[in-house]
N, CA, C and O of each residue as an XYZ file, in Angstrom:
336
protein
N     -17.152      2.944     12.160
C     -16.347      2.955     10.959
C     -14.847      2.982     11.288
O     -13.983      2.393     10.638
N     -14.671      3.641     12.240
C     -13.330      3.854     12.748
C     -12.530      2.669     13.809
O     -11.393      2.198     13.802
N     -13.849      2.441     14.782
C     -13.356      1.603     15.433
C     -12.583     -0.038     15.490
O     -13.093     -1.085     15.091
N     -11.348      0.127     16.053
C     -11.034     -1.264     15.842
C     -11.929     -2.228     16.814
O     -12.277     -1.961     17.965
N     -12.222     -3.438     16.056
C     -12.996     -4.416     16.125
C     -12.889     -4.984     17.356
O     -13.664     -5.595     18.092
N     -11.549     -4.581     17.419
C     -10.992     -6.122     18.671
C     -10.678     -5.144     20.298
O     -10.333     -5.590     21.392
N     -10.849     -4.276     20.046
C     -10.174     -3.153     21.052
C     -11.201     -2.206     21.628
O     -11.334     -1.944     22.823
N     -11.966     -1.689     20.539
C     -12.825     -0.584     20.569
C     -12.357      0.903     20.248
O     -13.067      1.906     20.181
N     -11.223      0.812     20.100
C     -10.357      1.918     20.195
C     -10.267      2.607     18.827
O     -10.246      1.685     18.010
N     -10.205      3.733     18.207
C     -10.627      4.363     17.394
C      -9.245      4.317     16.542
O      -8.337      4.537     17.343
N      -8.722      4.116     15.225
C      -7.384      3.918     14.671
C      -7.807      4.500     12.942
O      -8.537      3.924     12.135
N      -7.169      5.624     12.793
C      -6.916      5.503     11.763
C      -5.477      4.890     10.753
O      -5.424      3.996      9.909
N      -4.869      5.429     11.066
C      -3.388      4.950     10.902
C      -2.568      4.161     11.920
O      -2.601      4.280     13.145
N      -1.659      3.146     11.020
C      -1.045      2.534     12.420
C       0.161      2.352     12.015
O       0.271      2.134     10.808
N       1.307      2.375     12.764
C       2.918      2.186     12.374
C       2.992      1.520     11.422
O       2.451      0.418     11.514
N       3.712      1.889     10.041
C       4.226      0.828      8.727
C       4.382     -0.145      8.885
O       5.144     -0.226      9.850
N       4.054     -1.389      8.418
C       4.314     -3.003      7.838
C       5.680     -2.925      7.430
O       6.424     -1.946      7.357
N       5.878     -4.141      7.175
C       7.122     -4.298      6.041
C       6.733     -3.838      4.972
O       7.593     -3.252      4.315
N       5.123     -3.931      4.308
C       4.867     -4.054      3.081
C       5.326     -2.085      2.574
O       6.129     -1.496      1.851
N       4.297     -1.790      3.440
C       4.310     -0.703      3.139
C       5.462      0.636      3.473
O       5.320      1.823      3.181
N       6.595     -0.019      4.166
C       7.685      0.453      4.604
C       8.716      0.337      3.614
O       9.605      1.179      3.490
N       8.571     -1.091      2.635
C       9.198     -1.636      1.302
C       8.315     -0.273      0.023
O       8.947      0.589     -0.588
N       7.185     -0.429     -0.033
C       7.022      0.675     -1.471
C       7.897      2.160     -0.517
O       8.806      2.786     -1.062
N       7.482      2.445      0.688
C       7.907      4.107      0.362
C       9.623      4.327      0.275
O      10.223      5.350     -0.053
N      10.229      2.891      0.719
C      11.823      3.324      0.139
C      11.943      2.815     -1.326
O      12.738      3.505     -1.965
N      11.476      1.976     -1.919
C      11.567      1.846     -3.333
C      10.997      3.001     -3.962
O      11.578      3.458     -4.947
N       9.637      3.703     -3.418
C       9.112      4.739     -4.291
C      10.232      6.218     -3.956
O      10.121      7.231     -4.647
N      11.119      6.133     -2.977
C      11.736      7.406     -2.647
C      13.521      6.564     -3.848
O      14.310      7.176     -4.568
N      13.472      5.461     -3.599
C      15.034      5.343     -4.784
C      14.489      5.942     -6.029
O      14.921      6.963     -6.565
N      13.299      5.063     -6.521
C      13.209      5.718     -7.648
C      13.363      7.328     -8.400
O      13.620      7.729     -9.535
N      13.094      7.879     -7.258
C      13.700      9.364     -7.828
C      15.079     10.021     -7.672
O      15.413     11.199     -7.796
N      15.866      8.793     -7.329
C      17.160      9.271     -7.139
C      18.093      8.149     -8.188
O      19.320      8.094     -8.276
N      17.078      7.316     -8.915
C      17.506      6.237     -9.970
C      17.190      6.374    -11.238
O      16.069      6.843    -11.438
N      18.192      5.959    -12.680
C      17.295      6.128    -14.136
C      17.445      4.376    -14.296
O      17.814      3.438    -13.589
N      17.015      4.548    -15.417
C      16.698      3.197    -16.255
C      16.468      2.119    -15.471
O      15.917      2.276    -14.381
N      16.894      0.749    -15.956
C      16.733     -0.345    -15.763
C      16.222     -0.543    -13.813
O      15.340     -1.291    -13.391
N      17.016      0.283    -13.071
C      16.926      0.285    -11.894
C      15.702      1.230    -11.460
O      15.131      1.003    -10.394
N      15.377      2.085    -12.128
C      14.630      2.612    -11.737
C      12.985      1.925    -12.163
O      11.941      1.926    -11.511
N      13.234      1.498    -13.225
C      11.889      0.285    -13.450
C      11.800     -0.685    -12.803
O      10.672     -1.173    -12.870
N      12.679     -1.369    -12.004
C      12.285     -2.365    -11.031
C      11.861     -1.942    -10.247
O      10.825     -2.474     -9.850
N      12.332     -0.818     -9.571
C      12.249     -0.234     -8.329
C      10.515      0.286     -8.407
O       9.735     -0.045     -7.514
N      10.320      0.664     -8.942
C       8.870      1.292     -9.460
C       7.754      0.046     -9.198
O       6.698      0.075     -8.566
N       8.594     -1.383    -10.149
C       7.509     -2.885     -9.924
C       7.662     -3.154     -8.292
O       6.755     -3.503     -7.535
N       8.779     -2.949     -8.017
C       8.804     -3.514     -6.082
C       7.769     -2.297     -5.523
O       6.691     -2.745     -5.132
N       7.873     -1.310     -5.456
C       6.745     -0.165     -5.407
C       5.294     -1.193     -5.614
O       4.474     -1.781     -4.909
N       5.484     -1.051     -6.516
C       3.633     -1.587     -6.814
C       2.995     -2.563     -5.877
O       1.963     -2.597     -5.206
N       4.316     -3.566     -6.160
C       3.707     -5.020     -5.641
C       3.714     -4.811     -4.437
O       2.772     -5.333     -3.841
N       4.964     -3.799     -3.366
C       4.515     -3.831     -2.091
C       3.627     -3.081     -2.024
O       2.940     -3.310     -1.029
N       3.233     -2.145     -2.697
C       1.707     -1.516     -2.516
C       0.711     -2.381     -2.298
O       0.207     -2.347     -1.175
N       0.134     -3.445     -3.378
C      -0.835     -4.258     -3.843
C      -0.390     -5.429     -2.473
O      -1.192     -6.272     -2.071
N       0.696     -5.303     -2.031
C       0.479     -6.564     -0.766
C      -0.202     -5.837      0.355
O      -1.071     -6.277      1.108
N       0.325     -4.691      0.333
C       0.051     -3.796      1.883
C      -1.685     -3.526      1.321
O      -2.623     -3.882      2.035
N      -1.810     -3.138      0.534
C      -3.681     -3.183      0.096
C      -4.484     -4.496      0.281
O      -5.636     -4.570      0.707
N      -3.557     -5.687     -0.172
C      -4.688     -7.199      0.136
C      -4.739     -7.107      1.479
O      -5.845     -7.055      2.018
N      -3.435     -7.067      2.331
C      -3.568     -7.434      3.801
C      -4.384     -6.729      4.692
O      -4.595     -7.091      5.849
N      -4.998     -5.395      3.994
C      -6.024     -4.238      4.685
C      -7.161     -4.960      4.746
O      -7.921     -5.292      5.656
N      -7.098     -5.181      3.251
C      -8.405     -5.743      2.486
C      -9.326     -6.863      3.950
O     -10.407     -6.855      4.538
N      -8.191     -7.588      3.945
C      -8.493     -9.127      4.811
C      -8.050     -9.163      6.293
O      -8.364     -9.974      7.164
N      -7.207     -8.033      6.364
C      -7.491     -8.019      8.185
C      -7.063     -6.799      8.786
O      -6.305     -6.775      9.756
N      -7.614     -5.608      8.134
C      -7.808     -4.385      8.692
C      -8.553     -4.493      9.726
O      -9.544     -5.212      9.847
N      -7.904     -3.494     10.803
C      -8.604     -3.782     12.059
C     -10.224     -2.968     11.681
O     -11.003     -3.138     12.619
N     -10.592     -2.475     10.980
C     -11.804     -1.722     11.202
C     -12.322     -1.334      9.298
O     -11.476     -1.264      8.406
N     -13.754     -1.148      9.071
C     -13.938     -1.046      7.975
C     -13.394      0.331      7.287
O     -13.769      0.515      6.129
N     -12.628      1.224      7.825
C     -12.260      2.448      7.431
C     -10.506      1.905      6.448
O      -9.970      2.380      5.447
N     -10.186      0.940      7.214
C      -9.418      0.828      6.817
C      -9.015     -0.392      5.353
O      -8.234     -0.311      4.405
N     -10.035     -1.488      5.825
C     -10.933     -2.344      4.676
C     -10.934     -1.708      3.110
O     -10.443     -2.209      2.099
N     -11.727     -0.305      3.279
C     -11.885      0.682      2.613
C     -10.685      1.449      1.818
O     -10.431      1.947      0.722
N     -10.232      1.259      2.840
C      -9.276      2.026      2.179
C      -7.987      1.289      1.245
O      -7.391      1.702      0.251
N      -7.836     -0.149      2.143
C      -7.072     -1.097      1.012
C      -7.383     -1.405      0.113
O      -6.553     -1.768     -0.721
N      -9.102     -1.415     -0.232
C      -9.671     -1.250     -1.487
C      -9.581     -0.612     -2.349
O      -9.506     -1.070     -3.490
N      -9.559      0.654     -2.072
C      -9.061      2.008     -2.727
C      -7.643      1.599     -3.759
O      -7.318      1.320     -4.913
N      -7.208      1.770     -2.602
C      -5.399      1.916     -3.367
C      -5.382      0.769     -4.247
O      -5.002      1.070     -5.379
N      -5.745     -0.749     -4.047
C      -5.794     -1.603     -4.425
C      -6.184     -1.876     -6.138
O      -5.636     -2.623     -6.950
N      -7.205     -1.062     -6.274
C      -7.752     -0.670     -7.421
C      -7.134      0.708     -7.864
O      -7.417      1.047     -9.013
N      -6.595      1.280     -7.370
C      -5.801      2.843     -7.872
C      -4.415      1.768     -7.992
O      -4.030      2.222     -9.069
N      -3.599      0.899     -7.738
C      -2.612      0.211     -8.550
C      -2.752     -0.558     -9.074
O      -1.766     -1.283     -9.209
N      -3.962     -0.955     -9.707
C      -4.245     -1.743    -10.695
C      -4.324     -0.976    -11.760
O      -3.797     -1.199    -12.850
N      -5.244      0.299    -11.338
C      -5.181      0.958    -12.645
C      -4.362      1.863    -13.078
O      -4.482      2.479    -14.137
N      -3.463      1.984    -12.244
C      -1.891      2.522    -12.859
C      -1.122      1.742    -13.435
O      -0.254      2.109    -14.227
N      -1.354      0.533    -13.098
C      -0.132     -0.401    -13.666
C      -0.474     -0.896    -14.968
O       0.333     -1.433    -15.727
N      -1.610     -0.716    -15.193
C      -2.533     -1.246    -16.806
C      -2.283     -0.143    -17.186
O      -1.740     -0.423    -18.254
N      -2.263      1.127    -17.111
C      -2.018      2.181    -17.746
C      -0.286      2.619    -17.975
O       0.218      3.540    -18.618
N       0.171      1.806    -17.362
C       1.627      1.588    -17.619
C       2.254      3.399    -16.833
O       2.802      4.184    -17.607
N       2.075      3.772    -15.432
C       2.273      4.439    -14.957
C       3.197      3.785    -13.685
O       3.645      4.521    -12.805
């Protein structure tokens, strides 16, 4: 479950993407931003969320992690329909 595919080597976490290096400074402006800026900042949040979740989805090194882009993937879908 753990193991990467290509290595054998056991990975849960691995150094930030762009993707996911892009939501946690948009998700950290947003609390230091109001209005108009702070609602974009929130959509760049999402969408680099929902990129950093497809790219798990389709080439996570191991099914733990597969799993887990699934997760979030569907936890920002259903925040963003819920207008959160």
């Amino acid at each position: 479950m753990f193991r990467d595919r290509a290595t054998g080597k056991i990975v849960i976490a691995q150094f930030p993407n762009l993707p996911l290096l892009a939501w946690l400074v948009a998700s950290v402006l947003t609390l230091a931003t109001t209005g108009t800026l702070r609602t974009a900042l929130g959509y760049l949040a999402s969408v680099a969320l929902l990129v950093w979740a497809a790219d798990e989805i389709w080439r996570g090194v191991n099914p733990f992690r597969r799993m887990m882009g699934g997760l979030v993937l569907v936890w920002v879908l259903v925040s963003v329909v819920r207008g959160h």
